[in-house]
C-alpha positions as CSV (number, residue, x, y, z in Angstrom):
1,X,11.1,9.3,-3.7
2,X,8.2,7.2,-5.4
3,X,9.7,4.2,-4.6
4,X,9.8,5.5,-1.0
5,X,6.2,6.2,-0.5
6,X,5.7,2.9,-2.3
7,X,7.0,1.6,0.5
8,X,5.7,3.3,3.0
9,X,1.9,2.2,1.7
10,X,3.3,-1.0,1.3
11,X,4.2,-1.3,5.2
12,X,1.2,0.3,6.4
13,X,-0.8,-2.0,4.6
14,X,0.8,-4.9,5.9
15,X,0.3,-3.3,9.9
16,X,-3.2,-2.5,9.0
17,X,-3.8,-5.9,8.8
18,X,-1.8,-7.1,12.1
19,X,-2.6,-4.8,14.6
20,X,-5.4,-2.2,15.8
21,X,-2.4,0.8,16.8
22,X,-0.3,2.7,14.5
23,X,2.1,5.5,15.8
24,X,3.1,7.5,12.6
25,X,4.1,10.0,15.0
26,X,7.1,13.2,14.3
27,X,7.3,11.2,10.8
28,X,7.8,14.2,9.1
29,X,4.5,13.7,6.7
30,X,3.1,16.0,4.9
31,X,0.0,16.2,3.3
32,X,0.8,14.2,-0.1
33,X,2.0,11.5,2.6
34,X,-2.1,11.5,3.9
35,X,-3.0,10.4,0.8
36,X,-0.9,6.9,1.1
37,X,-2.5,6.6,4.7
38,X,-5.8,7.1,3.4
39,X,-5.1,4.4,0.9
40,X,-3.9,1.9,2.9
41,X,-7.0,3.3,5.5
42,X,-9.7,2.3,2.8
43,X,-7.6,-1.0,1.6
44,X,-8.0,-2.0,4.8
45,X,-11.5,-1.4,5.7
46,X,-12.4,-4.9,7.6
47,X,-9.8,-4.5,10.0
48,X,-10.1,-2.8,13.1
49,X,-7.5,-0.1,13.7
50,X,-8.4,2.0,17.2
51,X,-6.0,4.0,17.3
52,X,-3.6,6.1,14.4
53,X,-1.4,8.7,15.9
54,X,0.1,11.4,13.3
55,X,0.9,14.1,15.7
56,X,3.8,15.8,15.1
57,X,3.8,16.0,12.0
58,X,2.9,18.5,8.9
59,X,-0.1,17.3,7.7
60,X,-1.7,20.8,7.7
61,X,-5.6,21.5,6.9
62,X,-5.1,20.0,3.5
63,X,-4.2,16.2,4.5
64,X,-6.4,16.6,7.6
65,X,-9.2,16.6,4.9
66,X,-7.5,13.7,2.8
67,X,-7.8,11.4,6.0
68,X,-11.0,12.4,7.3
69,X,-12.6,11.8,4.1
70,X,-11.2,8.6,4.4
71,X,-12.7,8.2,7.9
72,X,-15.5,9.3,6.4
73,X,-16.1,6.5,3.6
C-alpha cells in the first residue's frame, strides 16, 4: 500500500508540473490520500494548477483541512 501512494505522489507531481487541470475525481481518496495531494500541492508551488477536482470522493472534514491548509501556505 506504501508503495502505492508513493506512486500516486509520484504521478501527481509529475502532472503538476505539465498541466493547470487535475480530475482526481470518484478516486476513492480518503483523507490520509489528502496528505500526498497536499504534498505534491506545496512541491509544486510555481506552477499554475486552476483547477483540482476531488469530488466524489471520501475526503471527509479531516482531509478537507489537510488541503486547504495547503491552499493556504
Amino acid at each position: 500500500m506504501l508503495l502505492l501512494l508513493f506512486a500516486f505522489h509520484s504521478v501527481l507531481t509529475l502532472f503538476l508540473g505539465c498541466i493547470p487541470k487535475i480530475d482526481l475525481s470518484q478516486r476513492g481518496l480518503v483523507a490520509s490520500d489528502a496528505r500526498l495531494v497536499k504534498m505534491a500541492l506545496l512541491q509544486n508551488r510555481q506552477q499554475h494548477l486552476t483547477v483540482l477536482k476531488l469530488g466524489y470522493n471520501n475526503l471527509g472534514d479531516a482531509g478537507a483541512s489537510i488541503l486547504a491548509s495547503a491552499i493556504n501556505n
